[in-house]
C-alpha positions as CSV (number, residue, x, y, z in Angstrom):
1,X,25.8,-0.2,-4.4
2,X,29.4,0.4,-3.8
3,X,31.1,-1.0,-1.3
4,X,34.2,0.8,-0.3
5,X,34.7,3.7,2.1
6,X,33.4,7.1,1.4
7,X,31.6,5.9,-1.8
8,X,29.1,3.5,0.4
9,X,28.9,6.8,2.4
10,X,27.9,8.8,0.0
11,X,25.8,6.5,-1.8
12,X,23.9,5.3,1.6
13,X,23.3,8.8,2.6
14,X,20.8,10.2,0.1
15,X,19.3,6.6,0.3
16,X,18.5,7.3,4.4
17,X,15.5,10.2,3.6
18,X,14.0,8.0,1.1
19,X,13.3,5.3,3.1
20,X,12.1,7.1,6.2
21,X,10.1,8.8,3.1
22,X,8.8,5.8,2.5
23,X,7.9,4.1,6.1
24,X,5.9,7.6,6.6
25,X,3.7,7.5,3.2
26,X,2.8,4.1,4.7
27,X,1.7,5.0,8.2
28,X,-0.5,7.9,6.4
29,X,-2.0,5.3,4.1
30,X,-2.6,2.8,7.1
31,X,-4.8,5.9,8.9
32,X,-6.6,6.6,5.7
33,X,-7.4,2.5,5.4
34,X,-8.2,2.6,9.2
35,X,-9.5,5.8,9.3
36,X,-13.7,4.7,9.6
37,X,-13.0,1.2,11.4
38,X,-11.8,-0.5,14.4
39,X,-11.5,-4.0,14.9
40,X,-14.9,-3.8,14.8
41,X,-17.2,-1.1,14.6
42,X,-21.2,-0.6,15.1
43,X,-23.1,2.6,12.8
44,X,-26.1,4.4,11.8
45,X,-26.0,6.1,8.2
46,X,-27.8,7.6,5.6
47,X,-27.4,7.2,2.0
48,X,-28.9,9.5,-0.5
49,X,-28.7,9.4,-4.0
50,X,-28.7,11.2,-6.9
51,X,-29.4,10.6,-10.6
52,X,-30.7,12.1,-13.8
53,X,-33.8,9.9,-13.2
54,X,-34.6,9.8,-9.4
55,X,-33.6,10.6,-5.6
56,X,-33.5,8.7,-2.6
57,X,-32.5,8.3,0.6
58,X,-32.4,5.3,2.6
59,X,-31.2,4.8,6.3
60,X,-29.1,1.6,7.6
61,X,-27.9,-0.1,10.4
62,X,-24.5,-1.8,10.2
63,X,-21.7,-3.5,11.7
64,X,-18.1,-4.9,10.3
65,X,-15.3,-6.7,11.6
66,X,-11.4,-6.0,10.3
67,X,-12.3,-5.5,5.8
68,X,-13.9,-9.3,6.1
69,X,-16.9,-9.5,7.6
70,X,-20.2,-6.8,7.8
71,X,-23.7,-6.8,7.9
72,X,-26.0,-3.9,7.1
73,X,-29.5,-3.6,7.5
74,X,-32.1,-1.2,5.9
75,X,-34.0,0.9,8.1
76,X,-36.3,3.4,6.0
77,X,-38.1,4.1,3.8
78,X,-40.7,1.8,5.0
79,X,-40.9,-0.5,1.9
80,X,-36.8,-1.4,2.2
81,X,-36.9,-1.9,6.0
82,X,-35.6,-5.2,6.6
83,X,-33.4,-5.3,3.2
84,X,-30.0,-6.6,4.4
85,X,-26.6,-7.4,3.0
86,X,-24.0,-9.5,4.5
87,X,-20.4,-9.6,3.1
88,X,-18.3,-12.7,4.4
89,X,-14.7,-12.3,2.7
90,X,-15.4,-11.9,-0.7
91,X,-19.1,-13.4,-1.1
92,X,-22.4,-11.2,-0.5
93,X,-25.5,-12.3,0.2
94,X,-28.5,-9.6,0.3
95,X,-32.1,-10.6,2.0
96,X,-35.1,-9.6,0.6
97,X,-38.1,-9.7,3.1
98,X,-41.0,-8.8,1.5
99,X,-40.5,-12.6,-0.1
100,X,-38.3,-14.2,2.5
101,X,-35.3,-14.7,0.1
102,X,-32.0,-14.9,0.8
103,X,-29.9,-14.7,-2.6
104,X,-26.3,-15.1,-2.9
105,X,-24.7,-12.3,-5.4
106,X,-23.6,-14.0,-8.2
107,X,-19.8,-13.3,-10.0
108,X,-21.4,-11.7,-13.3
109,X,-22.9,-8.9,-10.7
110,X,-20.6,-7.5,-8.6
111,X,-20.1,-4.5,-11.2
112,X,-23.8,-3.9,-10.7
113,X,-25.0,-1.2,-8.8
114,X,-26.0,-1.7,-5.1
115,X,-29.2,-0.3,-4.3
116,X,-29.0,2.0,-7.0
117,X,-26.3,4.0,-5.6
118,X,-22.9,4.4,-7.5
119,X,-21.4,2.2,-5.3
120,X,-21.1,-1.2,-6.9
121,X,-20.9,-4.8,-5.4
122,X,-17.8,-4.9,-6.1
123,X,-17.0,-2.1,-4.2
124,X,-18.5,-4.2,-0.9
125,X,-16.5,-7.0,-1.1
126,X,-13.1,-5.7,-2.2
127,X,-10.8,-6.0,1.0
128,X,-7.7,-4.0,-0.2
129,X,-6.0,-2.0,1.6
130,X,-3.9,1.4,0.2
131,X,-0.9,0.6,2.3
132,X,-0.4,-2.6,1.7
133,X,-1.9,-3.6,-1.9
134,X,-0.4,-0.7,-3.7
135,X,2.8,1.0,-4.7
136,X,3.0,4.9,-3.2
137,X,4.6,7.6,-3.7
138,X,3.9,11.7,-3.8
139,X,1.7,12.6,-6.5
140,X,3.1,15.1,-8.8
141,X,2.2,18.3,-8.7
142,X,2.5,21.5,-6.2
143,X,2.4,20.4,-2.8
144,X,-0.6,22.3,-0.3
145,X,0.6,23.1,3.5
146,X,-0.7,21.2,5.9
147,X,-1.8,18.0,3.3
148,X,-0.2,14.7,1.1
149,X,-1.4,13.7,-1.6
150,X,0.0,10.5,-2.7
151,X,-0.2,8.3,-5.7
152,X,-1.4,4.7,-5.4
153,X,-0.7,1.8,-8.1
154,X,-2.4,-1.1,-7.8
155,X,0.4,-4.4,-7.7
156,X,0.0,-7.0,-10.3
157,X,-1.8,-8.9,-8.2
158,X,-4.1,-6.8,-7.1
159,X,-7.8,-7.4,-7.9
160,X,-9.4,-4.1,-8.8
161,X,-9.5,-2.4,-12.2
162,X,-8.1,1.5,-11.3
163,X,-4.9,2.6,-13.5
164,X,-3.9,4.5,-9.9
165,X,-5.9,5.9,-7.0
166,X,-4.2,9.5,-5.8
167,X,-5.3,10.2,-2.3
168,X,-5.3,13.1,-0.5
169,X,-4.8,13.6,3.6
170,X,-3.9,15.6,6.1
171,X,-0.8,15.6,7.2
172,X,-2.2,13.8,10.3
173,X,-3.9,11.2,8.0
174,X,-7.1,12.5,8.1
175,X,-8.5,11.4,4.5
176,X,-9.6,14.5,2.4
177,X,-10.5,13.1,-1.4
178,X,-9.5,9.7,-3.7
179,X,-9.7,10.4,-7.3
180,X,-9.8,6.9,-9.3
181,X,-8.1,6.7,-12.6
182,X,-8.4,4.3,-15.4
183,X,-5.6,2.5,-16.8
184,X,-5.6,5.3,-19.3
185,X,-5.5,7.9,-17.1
186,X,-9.3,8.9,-16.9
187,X,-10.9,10.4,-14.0
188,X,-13.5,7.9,-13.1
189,X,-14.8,8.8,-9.7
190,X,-14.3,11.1,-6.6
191,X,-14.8,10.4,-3.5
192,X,-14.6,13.3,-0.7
193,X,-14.6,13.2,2.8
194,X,-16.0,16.1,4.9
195,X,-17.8,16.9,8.7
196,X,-14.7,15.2,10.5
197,X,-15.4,14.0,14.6
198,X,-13.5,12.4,16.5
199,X,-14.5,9.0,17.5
200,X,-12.4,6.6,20.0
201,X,-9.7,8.7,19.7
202,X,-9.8,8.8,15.7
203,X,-10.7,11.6,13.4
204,X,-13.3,10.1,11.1
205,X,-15.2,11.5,8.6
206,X,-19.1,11.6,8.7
207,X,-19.5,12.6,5.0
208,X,-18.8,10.6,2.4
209,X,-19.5,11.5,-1.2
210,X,-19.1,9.3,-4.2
211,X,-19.4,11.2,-7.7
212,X,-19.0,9.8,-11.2
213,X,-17.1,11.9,-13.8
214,X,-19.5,10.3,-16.7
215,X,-22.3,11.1,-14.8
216,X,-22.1,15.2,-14.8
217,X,-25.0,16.2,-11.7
218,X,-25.1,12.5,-10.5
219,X,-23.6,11.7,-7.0
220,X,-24.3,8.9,-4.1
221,X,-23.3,10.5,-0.2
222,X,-22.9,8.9,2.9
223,X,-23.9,10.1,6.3
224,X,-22.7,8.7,9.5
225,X,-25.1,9.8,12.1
226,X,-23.9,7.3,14.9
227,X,-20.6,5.3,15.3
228,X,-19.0,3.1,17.3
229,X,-15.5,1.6,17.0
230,X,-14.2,-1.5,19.1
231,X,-17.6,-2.9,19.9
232,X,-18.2,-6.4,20.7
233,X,-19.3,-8.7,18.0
234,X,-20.0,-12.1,18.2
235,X,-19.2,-14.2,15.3
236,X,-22.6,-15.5,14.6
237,X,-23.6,-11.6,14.0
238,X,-22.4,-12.5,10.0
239,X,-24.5,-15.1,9.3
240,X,-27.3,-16.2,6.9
241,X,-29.6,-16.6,9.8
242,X,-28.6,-13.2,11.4
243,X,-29.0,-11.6,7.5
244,X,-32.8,-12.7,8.1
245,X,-33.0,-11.8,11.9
């Protein structure tokens, strides 16, 4: 930049907007990161799932602290009840009770599926965050009143294996839809966020619905029937002995 007189002036000025640009893509990205988690939260959800071969819905139990730790326990149907799946950083650990084992996940499958959803393992333990793990800025396109949608690229050293994420929010950062693109610019998935309450003071969504693009009819959804942000959690919640409790 120059740095005489009018010319910094000049220069400086158009540079003001973009930074105050900037600072308020990332406090919409930190609502959308926050937007269905406290400190530490307690909830009751169903998952259903869709594919060309079978449908099923399963209810759980779970709690998380901060992206690190969570637990979640299977409450129906009857022959998963007890199934759990604790997530300590980035290591998972799933408890089968119907032969009292407690199995780590190993490397080679976090890509696989969890629970037959379209959620992966991976998917778990990743710990990113939007605002703080990627490089924003508005996604091209026409804007629509009263929403953002902004374009999210992973930073080198980021661990996940999307080309660019564009996310859509209100302009209160309420989070709408994430569309996942390859590194060739695919669609790969959806997700969509719908049935909005307000919960502690936050506007969370209680629908969650995660569709693959390859998959044409296929699609795992998310229900939150009860949550709670801020509880108290005790660290010995996400253990191996509390996985089996």
């Amino acid at each position: 930049m120059m740095s005489i007189g009018l010319q910094l002036v000049l220069l400086a000025a158009p540079g003001a907007p973009q930074a105050t640009d900037e600072q308020s893509l990332k406090s919409l990205l930190q609502k959308v990161d926050d937007s269905n988690r406290g400190e530490s939260s307690r909830s009751v959800m169903m998952m259903r799932v869709k594919t060309k071969r079978y449908e099923r819905s399963m209810k759980m139990e779970s709690w998380s602290k901060g992206t690190e730790y969570s637990l979640s326990r299977f409450l129906e149907p009857a022959k998963d009840r007890g199934m759990a799946t604790l997530k300590v950083k980035d290591k998972l650990w799933n408890y089968l009770p119907n032969t009292d084992r407690t199995m780590r996940v190993p490397s080679a499958m976090m890509s696989g599926s969890y629970m037959g959803s379209h959620i992966t393992n991976d998917d778990l333990v990743q710990g990113t965050r939007l605002s703080d793990d990627y490089t924003y800025a508005l996604a091209p396109g026409a804007a629509v009143t009263g929403q953002k949608t902004i374009r999210c690229t992973p930073k080198p050293k980021t661990p996940v294996v999307w080309g660019y994420v564009d996310v859509t929010m209100t302009d209160d950062g309420v989070p709408i839809e994430q569309v996942f693109y390859s590194e060739k610019k695919v669609k790969v998935r959806t997700m969509t966020y719908t049935k909005v309450k307000e919960v502690g003071g936050k506007k969370v969504p209680h629908r969650i619905r995660f569709v693959p693009h390859d998959k044409p009819g296929e699609f795992t959804e998310i229900v939150i029937e009860k949550l709670e942000l801020g509880v108290k959690l005790e660290d010995g919640v996400f253990s191996l002995q509390a996985l089996r409790d």
